[in-house]
N, C-alpha and C positions, 0 to 999 in steps of 0.2 A: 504493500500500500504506500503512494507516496505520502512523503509528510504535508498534515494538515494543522490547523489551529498554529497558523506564525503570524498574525496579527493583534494587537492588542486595542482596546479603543483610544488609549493612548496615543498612539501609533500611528490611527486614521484622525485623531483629532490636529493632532500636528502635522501631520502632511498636506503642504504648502501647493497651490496649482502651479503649473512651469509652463513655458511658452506653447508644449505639444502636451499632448494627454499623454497619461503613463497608467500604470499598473502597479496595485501593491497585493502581492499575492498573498493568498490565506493557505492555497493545497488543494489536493482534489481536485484540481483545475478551476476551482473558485477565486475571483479578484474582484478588487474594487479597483474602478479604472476613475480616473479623476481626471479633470478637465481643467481646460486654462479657466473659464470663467468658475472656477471652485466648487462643482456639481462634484457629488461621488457615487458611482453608480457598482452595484453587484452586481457579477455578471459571473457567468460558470460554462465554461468552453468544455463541449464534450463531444463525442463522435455517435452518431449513428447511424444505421443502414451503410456504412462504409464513408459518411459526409459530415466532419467540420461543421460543429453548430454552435449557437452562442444561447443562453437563455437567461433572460433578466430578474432579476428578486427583488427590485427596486432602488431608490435610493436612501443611500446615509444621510441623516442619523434617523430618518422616519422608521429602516430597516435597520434594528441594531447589529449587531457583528454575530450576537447567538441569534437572534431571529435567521440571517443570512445560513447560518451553518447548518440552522434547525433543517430550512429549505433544500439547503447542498445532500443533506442526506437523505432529504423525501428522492430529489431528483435522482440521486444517486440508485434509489430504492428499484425506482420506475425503469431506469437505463436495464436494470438485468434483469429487470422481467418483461423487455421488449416493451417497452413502453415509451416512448417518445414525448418527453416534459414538455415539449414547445407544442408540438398538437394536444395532448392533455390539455393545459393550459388553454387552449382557442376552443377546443370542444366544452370546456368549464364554463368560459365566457357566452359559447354560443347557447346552450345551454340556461345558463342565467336569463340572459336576453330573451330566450323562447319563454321560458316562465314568466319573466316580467312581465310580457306583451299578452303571453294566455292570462294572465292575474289579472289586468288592463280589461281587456276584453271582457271577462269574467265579471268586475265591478261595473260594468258598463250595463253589459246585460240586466246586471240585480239592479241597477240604479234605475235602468230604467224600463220604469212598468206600466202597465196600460195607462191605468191614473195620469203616471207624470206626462206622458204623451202627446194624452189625449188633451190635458191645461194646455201645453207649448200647443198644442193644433186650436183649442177653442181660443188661444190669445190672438194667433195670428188671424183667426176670420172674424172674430165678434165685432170690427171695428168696422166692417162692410154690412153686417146684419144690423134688424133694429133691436130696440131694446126688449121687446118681445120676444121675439124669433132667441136670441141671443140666452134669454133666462128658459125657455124653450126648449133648447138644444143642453144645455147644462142639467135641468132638472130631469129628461129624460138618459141623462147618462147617466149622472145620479141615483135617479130610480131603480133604471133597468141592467146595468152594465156594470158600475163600480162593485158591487155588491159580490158579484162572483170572478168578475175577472180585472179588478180595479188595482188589488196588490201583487200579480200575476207577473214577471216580467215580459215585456211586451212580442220579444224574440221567442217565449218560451210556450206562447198562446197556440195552441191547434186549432182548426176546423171545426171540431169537433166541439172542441172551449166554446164555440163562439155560437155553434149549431142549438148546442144544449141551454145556451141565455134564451136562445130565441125563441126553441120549444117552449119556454118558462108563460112567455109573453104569449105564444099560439094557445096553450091551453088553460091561460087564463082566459081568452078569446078577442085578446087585444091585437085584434091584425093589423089597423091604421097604425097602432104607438111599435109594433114590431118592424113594419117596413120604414118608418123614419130610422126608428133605433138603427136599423142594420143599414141605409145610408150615409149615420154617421159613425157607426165602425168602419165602414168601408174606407171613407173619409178620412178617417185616423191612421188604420195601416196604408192606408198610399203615402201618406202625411212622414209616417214613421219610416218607410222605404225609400222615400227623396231625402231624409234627413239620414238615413244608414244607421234609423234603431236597430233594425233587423234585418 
């Protein structure tokens, strides 16, 4: 094994930057490369698949010298069980980023549900309706729609969701407040589909 641990923080604290970057090496093929503008960066040169690679651990002092070592040994870990630190590392990140944006998406959907929709849809037309029509279209959502599919997320609604309010209204035998109802749900997912709730 080559020798490792020859740095001290001592060591990286006083080292001065020089007019080219240098290197102060720790072992293991691990250094801190330092820069003329006084940056100190970890870096751990290692070979795999037959190719010269370089992999970064961050920089000093954010990265202590045992945090840096801690890392040298994960990567080291991974080298002999064919494991390649720098794709790791991107598949981690990529990874992350795919959760993030599913989590994203995720709150989006719960956030938004027929209820809150269907406000952002009645805000936008009530200013073209009178004030009748206007408390009209409200109290019939209210009535007939909030009630079963109002905390509902709006992407999450079926055919079916929307089939079964409607029975509600048919065999109470309200066919006139059924056919309004179900042109302002219509109404609402077109509304929701230009706006990309669902």
């Amino acid at each position: 094994m080559r020798n490792s641990n020859k740095l001290t923080e001592l060591k990286i604290k006083q080292a001065k930057p020089k007019e080219k970057q240098y290197k102060l090496t720790d072992g293991e093929g691990m250094y801190l490369r330092i820069y003329p503008n006084g940056s100190k960066y970890w870096q751990l040169k290692y070979r795999f698949d037959g190719k010269q690679k370089t992999l970064s651990f961050g920089v000093w002092p954010r990265v202590t010298l045992v945090e840096a070592r801690e890392k040298r040994i994960e990567a080291l870990k991974k080298i002999k069980q064919g494991i390649d630190p720098i794709k790791d590392k991107l598949d981690k990140i990529n990874n992350n980023l795919e959760k993030d944006r599913q989590k994203e998406i995720d709150e989006q959907r719960i956030n938004n549900t027929f209820y809150k929709v269907s406000l952002e849809w009645y805000k936008r037309q009530a200013p073209n309706w009178t004030e009748k029509h206007s408390l009209g279209v409200l109290n019939s959502l209210n009535n007939h729609v909030f009630p079963d599919l109002g905390e509902k997320p709006i992407s999450d609604i079926t055919k079916q969701d929307v089939i079964k309010t409607f029975r509600k209204l048919e065999s109470a035998g309200m066919h006139e407040t059924r056919a309004r109802v179900g042109q302002r749900v219509v109404a609402v997912f077109e509304y929701a589909e230009i706006e990309e709730h669902c």
